[in-house]
C-alpha positions in Angstrom: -13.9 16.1 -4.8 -17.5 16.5 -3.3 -18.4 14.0 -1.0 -21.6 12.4 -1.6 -24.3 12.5 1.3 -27.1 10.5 0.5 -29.9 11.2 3.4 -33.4 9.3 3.9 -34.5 12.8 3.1 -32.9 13.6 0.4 -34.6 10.1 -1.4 -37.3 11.0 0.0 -38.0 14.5 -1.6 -36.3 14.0 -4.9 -38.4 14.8 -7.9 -39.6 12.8 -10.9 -37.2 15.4 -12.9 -34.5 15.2 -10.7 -34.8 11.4 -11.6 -34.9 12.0 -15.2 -31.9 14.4 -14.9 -29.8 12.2 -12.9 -30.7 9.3 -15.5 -29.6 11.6 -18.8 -26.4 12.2 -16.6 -25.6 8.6 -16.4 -26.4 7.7 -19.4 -24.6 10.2 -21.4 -21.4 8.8 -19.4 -19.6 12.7 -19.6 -18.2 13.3 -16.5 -15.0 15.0 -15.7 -14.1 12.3 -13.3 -14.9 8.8 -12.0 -16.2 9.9 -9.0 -19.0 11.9 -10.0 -20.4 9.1 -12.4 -20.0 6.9 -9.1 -21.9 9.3 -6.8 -24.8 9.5 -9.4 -24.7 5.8 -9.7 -25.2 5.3 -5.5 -27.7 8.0 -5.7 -30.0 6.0 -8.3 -29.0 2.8 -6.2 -30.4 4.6 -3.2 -33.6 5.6 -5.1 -34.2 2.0 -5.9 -34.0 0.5 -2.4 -36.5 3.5 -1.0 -38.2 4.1 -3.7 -38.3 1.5 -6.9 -41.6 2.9 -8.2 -39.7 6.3 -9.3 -36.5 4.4 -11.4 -38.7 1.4 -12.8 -37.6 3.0 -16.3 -34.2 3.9 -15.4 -33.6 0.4 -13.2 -31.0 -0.9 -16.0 -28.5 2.1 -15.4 -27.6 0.3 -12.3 -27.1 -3.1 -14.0 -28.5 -5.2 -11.2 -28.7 -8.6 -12.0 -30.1 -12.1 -10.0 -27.7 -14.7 -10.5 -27.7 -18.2 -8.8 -25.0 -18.6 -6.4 -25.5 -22.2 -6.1 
């Protein structure tokens, strides 16, 4: 299993495509394991925190929601 490393740089420099790929990926759910679906998933949830401009279209792949917890 690869190990995901998710650097500052790594956000940083990722392209509109790479964004676009990583989206298709996710959505078209065809991975040969769990883990690589998860891995894509923390790498779009990384995007988001550093960098929400660049997933604005792709922000309900990682099914973030507000809820009250009061």
């Amino acid at each position: 299993m690869k190990t995901l490393n998710i650097s500052e740089e790594h956000v940083v420099s990722i392209t509109e495509k790479e964004i676009a790929d990583l989206a298709i990926r996710l959505e078209q759910d065809e991975y040969s394991n769990a883990f690589e679906g998860l891995n894509d998933w923390h790498l779009l949830r990384a995007i988001a925190f550093h960098r929400p401009e660049m997933v604005e279209s792709y922000i309900y792949l990682l099914d973030l929601e507000a809820y009250d917890e009061a």
